[in-house]
VEXRO-924938 format. One record per residue: residue number from 1; residue in three letters; chain; x negated, y negated, z of N, C-alpha, C in turn. Coordinates in nm, 2 decimals, padded with zeros to 4 digits. Atoms other than C-alpha are relative to their C-alpha. Layout:
N
+-----+------+-------+--------+--------+--------+--------+--------+--------+--------+--------+--------+
:  nr : rest : kette :    n_x :    n_y :    n_z :   ca_x :   ca_y :   ca_z :    c_x :    c_y :    c_z :
+-----+------+-------+--------+--------+--------+--------+--------+--------+--------+--------+--------+
: NUM :  Ala :     A :      X :      Y :      Z :      X :      Y :      Z :      X :      Y :      Z :
...
+-----+------+-------+--------+--------+--------+--------+--------+--------+--------+--------+--------+
% end
This chain:
161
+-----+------+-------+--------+--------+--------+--------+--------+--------+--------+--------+--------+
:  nr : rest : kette :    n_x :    n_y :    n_z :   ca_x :   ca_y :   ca_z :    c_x :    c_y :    c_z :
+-----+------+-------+--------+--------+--------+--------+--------+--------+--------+--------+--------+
:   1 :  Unk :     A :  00.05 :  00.13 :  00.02 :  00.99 :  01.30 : -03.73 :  00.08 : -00.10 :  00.09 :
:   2 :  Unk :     A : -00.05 :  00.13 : -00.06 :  01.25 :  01.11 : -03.57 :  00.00 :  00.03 :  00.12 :
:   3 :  Unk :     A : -00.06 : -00.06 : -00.08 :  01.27 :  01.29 : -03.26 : -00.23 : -00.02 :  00.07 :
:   4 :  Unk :     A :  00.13 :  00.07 : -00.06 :  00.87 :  01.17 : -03.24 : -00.02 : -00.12 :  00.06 :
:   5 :  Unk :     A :  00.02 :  00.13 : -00.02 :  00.91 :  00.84 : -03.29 :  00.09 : -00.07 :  00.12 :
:   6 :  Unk :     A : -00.05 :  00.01 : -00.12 :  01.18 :  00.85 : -03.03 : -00.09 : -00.01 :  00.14 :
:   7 :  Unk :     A :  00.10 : -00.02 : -00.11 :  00.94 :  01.00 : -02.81 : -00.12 : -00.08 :  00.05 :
:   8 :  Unk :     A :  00.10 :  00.13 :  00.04 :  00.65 :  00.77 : -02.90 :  00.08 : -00.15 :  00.11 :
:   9 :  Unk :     A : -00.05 :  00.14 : -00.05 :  00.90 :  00.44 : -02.84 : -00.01 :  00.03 :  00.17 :
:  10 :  Unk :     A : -00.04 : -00.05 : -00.19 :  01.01 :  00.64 : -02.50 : -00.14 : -00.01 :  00.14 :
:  11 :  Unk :     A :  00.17 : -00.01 : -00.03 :  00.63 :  00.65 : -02.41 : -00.01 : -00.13 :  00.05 :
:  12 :  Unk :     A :  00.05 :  00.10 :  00.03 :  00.52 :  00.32 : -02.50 :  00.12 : -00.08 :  00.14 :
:  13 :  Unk :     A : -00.07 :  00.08 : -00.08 :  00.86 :  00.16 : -02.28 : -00.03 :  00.05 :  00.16 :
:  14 :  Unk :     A :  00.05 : -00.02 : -00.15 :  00.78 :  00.34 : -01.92 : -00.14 : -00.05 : -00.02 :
:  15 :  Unk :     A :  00.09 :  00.04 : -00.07 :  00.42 :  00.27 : -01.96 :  00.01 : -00.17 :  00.01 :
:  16 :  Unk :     A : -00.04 :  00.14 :  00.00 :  00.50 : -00.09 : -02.02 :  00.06 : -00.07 :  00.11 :
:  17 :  Unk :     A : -00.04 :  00.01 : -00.08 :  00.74 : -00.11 : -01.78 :  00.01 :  00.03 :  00.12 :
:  18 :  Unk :     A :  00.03 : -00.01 : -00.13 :  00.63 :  00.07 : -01.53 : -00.16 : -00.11 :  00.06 :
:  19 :  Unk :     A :  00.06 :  00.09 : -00.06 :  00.32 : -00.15 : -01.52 :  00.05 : -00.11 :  00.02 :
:  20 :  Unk :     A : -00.02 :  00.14 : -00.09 :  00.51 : -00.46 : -01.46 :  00.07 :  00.02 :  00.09 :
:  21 :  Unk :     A : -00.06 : -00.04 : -00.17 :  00.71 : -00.29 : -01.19 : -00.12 : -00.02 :  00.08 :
:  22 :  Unk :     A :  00.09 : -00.05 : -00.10 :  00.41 : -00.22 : -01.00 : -00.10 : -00.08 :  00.03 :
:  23 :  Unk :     A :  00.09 :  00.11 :  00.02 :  00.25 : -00.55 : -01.09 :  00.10 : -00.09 :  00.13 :
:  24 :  Unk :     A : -00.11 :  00.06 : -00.10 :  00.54 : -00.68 : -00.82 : -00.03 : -00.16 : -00.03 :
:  25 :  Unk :     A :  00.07 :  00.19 :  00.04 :  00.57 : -01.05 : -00.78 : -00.06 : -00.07 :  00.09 :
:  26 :  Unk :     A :  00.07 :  00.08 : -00.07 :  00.36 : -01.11 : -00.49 : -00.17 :  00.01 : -00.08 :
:  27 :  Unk :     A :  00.16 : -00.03 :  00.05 :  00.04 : -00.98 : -00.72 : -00.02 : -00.12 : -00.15 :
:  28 :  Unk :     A :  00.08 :  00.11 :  00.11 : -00.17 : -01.23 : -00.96 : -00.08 :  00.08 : -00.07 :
:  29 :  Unk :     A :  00.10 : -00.11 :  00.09 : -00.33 : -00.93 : -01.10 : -00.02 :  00.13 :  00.13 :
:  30 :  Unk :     A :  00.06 : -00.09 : -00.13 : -00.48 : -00.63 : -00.91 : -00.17 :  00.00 : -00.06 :
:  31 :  Unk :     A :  00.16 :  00.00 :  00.01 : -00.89 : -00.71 : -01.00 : -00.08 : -00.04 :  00.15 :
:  32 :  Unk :     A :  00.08 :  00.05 : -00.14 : -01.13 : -00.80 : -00.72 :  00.02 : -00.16 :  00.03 :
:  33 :  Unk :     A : -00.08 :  00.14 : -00.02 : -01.01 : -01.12 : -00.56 :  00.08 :  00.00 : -00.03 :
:  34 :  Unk :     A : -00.12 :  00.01 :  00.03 : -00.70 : -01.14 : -00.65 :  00.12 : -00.06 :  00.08 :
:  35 :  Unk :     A : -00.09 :  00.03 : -00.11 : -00.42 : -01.33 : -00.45 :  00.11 :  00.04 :  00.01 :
:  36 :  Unk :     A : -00.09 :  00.02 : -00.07 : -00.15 : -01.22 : -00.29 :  00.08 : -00.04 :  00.07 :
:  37 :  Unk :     A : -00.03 :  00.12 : -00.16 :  00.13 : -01.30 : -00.07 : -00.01 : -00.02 :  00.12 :
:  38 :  Unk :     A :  00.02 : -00.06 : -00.18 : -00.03 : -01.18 :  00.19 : -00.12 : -00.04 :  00.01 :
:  39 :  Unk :     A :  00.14 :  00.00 : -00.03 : -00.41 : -01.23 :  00.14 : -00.04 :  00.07 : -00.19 :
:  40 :  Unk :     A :  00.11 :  00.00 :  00.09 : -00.68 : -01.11 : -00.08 : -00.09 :  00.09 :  00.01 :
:  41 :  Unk :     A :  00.06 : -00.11 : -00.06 : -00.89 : -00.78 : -00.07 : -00.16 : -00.12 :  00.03 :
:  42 :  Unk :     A :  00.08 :  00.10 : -00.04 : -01.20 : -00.88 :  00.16 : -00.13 :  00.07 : -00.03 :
:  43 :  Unk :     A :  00.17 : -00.01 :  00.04 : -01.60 : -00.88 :  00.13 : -00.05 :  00.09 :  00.08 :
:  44 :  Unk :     A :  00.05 : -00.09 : -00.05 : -01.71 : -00.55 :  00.27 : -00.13 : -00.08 :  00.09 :
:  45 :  Unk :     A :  00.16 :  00.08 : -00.08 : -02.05 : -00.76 :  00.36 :  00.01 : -00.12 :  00.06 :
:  46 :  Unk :     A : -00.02 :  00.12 : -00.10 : -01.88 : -01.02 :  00.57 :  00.03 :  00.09 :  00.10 :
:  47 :  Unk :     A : -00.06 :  00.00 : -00.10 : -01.78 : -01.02 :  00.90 :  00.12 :  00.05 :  00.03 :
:  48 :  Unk :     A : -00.18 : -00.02 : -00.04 : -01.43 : -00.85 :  01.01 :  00.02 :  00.00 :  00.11 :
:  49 :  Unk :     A : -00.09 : -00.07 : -00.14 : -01.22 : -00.75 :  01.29 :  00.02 :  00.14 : -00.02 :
:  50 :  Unk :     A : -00.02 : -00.12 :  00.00 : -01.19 : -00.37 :  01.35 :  00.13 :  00.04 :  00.02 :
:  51 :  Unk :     A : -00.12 : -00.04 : -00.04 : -00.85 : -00.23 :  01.33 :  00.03 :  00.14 : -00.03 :
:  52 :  Unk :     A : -00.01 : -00.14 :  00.03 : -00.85 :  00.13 :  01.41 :  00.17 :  00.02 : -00.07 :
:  53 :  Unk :     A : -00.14 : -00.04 :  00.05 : -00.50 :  00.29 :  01.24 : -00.01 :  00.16 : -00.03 :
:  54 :  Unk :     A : -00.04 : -00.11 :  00.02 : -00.38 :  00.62 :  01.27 :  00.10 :  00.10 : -00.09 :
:  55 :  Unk :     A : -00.10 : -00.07 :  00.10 : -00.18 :  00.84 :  01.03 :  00.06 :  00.11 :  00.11 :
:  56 :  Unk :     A : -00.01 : -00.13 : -00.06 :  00.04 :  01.10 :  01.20 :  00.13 :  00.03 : -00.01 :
:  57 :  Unk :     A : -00.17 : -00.07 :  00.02 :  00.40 :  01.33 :  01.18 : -00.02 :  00.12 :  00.13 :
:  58 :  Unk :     A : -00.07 : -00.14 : -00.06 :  00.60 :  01.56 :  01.39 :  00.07 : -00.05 :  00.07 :
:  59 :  Unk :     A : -00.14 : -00.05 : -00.12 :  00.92 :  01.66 :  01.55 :  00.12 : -00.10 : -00.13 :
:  60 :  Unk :     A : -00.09 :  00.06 :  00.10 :  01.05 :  01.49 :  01.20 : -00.02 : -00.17 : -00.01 :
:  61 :  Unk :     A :  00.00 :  00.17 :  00.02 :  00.92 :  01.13 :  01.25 : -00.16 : -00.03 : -00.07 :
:  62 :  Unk :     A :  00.19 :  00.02 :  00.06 :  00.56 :  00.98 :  01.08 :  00.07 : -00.11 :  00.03 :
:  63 :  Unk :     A :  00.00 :  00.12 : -00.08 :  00.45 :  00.73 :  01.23 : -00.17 : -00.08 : -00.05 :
:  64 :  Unk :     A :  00.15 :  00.03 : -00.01 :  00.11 :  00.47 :  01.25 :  00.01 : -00.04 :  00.13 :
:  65 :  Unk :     A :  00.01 :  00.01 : -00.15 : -00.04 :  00.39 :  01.58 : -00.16 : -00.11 : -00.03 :
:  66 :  Unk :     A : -00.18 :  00.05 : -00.09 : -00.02 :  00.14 :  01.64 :  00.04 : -00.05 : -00.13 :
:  67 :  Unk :     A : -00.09 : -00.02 :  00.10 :  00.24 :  00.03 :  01.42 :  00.03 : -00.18 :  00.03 :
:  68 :  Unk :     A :  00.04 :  00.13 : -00.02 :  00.17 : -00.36 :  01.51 : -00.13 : -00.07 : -00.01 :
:  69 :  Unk :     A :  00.18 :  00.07 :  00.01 : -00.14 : -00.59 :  01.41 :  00.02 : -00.15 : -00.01 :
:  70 :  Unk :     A :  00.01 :  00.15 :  00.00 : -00.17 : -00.94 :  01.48 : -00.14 : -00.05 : -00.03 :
:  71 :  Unk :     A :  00.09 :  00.06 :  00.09 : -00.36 : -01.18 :  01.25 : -00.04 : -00.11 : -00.01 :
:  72 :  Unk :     A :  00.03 :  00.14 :  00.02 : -00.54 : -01.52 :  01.24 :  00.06 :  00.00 : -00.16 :
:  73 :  Unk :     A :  00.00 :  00.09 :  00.19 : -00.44 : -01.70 :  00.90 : -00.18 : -00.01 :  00.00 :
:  74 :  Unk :     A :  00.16 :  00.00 :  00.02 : -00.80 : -01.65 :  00.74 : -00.07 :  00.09 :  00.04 :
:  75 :  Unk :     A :  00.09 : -00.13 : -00.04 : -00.91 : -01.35 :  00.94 :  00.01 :  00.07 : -00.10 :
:  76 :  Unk :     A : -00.01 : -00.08 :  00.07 : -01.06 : -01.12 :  00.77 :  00.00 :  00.18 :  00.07 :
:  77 :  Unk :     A : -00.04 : -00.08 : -00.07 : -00.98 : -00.74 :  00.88 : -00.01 :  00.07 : -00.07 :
:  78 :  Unk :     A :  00.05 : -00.11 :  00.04 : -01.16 : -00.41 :  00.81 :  00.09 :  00.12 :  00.07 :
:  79 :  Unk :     A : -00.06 : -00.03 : -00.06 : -00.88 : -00.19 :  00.88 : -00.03 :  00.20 : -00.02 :
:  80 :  Unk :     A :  00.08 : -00.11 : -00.04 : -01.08 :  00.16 :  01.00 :  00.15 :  00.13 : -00.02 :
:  81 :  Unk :     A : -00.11 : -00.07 :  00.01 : -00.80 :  00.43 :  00.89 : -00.06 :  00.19 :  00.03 :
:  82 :  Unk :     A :  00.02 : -00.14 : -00.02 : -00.76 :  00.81 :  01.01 :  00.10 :  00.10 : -00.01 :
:  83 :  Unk :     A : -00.17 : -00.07 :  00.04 : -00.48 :  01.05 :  00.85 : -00.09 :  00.16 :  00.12 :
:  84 :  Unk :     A :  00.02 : -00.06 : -00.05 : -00.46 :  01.26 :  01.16 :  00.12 :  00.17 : -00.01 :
:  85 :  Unk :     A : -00.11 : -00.13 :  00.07 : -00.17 :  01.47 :  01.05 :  00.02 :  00.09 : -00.13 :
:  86 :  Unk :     A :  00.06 : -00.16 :  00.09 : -00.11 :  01.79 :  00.82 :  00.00 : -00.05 : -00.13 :
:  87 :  Unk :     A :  00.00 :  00.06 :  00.17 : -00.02 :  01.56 :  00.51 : -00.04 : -00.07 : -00.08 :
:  88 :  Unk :     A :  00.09 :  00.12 :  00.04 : -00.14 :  01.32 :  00.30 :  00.09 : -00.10 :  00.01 :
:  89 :  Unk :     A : -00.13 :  00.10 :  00.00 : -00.01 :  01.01 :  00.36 : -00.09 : -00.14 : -00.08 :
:  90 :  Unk :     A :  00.03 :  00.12 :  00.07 : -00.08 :  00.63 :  00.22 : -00.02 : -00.11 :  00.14 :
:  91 :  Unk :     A : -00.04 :  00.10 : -00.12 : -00.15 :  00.30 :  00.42 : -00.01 : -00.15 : -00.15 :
:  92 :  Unk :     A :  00.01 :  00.12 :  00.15 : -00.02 :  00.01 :  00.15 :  00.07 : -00.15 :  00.04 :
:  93 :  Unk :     A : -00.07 :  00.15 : -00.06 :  00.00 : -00.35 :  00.29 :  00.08 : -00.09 : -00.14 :
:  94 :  Unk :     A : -00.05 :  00.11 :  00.11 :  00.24 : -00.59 :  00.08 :  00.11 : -00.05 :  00.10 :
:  95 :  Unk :     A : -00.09 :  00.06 : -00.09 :  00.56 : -00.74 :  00.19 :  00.12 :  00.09 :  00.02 :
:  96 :  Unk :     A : -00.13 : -00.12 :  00.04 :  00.87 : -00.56 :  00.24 :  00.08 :  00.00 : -00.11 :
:  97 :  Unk :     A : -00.09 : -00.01 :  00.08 :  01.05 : -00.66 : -00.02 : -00.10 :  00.07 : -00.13 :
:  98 :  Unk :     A :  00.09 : -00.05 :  00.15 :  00.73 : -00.52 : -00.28 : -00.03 :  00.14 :  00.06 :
:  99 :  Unk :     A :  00.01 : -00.13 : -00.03 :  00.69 : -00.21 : -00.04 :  00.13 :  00.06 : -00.03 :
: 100 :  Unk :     A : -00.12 : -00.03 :  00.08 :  01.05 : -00.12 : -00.10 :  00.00 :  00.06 : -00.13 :
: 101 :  Unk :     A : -00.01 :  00.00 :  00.15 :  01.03 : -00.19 : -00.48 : -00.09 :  00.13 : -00.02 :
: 102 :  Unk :     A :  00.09 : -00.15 :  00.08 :  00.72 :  00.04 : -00.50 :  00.03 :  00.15 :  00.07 :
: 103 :  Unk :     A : -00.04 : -00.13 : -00.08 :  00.86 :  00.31 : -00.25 :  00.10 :  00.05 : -00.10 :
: 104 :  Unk :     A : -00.11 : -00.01 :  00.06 :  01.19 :  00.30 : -00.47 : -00.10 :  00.06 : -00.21 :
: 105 :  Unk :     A :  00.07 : -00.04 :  00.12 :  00.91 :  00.35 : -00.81 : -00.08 :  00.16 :  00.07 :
: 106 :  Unk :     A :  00.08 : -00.09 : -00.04 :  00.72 :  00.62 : -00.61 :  00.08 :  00.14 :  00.01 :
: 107 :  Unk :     A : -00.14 : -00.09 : -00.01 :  01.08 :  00.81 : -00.58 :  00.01 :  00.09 : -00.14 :
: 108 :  Unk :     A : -00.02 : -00.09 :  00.11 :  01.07 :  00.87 : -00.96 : -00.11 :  00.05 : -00.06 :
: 109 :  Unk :     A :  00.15 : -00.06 :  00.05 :  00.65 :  00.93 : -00.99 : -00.06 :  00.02 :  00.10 :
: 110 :  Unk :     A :  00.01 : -00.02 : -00.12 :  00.60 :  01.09 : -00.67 : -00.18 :  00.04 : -00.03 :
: 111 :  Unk :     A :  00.15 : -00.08 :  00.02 :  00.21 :  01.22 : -00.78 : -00.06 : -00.16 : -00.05 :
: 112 :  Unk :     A :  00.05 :  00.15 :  00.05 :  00.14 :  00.83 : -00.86 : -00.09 : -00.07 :  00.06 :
: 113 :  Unk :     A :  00.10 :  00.06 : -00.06 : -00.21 :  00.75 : -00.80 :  00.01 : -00.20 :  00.02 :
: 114 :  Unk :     A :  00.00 :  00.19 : -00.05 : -00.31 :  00.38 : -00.65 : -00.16 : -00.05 : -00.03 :
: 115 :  Unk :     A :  00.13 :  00.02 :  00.02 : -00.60 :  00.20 : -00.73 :  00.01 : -00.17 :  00.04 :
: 116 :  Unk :     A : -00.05 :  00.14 : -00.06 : -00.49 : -00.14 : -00.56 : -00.07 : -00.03 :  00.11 :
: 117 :  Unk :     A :  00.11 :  00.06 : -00.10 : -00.74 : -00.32 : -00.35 :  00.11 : -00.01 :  00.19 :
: 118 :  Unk :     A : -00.13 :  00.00 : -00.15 : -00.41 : -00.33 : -00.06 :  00.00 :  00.13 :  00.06 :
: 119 :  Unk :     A : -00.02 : -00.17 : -00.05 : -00.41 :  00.07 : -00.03 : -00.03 :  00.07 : -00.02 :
: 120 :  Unk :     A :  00.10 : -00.16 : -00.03 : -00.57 :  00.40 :  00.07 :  00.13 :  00.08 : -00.01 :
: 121 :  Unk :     A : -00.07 : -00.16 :  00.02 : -00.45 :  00.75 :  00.01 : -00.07 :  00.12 :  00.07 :
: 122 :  Unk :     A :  00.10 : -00.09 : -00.06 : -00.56 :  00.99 :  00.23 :  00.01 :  00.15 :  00.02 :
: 123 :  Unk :     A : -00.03 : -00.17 : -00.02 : -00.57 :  01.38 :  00.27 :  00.02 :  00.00 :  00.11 :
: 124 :  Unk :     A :  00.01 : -00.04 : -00.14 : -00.50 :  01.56 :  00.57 : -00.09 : -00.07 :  00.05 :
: 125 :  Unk :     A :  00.10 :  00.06 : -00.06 : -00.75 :  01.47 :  00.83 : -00.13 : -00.01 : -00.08 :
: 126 :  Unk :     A :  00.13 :  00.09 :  00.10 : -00.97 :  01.27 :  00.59 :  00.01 : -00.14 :  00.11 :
: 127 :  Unk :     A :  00.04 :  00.13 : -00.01 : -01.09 :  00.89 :  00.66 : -00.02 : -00.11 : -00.08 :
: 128 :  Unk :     A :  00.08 :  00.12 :  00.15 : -01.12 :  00.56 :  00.48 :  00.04 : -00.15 :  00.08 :
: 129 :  Unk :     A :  00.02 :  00.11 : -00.03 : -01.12 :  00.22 :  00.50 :  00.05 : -00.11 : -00.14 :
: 130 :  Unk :     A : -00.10 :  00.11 :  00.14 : -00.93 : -00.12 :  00.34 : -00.05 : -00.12 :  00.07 :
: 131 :  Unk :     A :  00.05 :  00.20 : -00.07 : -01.12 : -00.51 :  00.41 :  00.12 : -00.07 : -00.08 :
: 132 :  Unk :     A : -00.09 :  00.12 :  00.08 : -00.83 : -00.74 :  00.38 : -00.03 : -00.12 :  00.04 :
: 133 :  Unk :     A : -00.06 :  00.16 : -00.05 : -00.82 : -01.13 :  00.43 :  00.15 : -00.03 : -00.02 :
: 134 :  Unk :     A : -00.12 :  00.05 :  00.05 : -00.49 : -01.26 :  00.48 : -00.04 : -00.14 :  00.03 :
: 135 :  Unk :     A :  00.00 :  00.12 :  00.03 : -00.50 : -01.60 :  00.39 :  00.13 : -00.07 :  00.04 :
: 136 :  Unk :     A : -00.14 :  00.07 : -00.04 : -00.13 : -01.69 :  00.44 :  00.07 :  00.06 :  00.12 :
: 137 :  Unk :     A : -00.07 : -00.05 : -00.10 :  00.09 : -01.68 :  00.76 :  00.12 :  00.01 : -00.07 :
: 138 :  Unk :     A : -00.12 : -00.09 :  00.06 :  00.38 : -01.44 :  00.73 :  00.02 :  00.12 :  00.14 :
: 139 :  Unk :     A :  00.00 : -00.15 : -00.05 :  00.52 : -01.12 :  00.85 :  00.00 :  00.10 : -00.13 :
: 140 :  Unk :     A :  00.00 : -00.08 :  00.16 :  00.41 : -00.87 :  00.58 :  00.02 :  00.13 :  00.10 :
: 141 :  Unk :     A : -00.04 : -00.10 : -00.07 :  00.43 : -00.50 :  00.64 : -00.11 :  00.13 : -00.06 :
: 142 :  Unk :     A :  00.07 : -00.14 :  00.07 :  00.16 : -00.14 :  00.61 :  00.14 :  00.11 : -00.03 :
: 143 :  Unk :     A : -00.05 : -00.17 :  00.00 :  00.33 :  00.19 :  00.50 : -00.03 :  00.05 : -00.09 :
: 144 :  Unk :     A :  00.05 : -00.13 :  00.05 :  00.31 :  00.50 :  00.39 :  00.13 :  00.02 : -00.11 :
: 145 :  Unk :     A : -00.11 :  00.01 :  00.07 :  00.53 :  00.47 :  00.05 : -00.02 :  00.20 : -00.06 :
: 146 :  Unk :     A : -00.02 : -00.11 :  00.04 :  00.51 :  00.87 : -00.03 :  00.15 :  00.04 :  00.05 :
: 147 :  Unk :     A : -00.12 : -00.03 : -00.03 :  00.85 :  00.99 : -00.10 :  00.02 :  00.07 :  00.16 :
: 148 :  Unk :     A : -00.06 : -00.07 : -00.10 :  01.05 :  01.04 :  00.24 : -00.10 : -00.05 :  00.12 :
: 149 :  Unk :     A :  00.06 :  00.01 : -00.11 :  00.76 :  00.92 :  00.48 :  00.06 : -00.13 :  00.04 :
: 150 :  Unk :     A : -00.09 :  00.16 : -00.05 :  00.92 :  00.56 :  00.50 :  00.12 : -00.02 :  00.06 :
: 151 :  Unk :     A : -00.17 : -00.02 : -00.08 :  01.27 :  00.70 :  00.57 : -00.03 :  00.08 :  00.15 :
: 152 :  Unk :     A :  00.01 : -00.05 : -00.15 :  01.08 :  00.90 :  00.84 : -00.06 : -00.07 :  00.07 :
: 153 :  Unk :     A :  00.07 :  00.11 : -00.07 :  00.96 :  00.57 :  00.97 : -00.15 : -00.05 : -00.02 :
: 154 :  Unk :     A :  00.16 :  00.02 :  00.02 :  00.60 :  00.56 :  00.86 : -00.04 : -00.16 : -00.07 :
: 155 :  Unk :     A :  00.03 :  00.18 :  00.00 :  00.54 :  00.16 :  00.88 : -00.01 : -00.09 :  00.13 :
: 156 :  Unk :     A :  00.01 :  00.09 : -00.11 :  00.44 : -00.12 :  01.08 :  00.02 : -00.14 : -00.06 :
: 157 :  Unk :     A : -00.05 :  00.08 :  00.06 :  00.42 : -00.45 :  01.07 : -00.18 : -00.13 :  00.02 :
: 158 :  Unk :     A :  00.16 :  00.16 :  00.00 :  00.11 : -00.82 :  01.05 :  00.09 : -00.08 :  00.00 :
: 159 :  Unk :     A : -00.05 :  00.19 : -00.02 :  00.21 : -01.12 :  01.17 : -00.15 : -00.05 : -00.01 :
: 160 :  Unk :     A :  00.12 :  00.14 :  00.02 : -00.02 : -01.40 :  01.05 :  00.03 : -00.12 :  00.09 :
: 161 :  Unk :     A :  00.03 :  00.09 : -00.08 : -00.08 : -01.68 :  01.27 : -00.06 : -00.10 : -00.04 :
+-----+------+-------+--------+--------+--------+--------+--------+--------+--------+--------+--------+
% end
């Protein structure tokens, strides 16, 4: 009995806690629209900019290509994704200091699905697709927060304008 209710409390405090880790503090929620400090997921049935992005590893480095994207403040940008290499990797725009945080949470729940209007997950050579608006100028940052791809470089960077 006690050794439940232990378990129970122990329950109830990660899931708690881990959703407000993961709620970071550039997010106002994660529903449709939603602001961040980067922008705002965008309207599939508007207008974007195409930004092909590539997923890919070897010789010990993962990388995207390109690994630079320059942004009007207010553009909105349909960013066309292709995991061309053998693993699955992520593409998860935030800022660095909230990609960090969630790379450093991803470390202890490495099988940790996403359902965040900011980021795709992709298999081996699969495809998908993320409409962002960034609304505020900044330097934010994409990567690939699956344990160890970030330490093997797998990120770039948005400058807003």
């Amino acid at each position: 009995m006690i050794v439940r209710k232990h378990t129970l409390a122990l329950a109830a405090a990660l899931a708690l806690g881990g959703t407000a880790a993961l709620a970071g503090p550039g997010a106002q929620g994660h529903g449709h629209g939603d602001e961040y400090a980067f922008g705002r997921e965008g309207d599939p049935s508007k207008p974007a900019r195409v930004v092909e992005v590539t997923m890919l590893e070897g010789d010990g480095t993962m990388l995207f290509q390109p690994d630079l994207v320059e942004v009007a403040q207010g553009e909105q940008i349909r960013f066309v994704l292709a995991n061309a290499g053998a693993l699955e990797h992520e593409f998860v725009i935030g800022t660095v200091e909230e990609n960090r945080k969630h790379a450093e949470m991803m470390m202890k729940f490495p099988e940790m699905e996403h359902d965040d209007p900011n980021a795709r997950r992709l298999h081996a050579e699969h495809h998908g697709e993320l409409v962002w608006q960034f609304t505020e100028a900044g330097t934010f940052e994409f990567a690939c927060l699956i344990p160890g791809h970030l330490d093997a470089g797998m990120r770039g960077t948005i400058v807003v304008r």
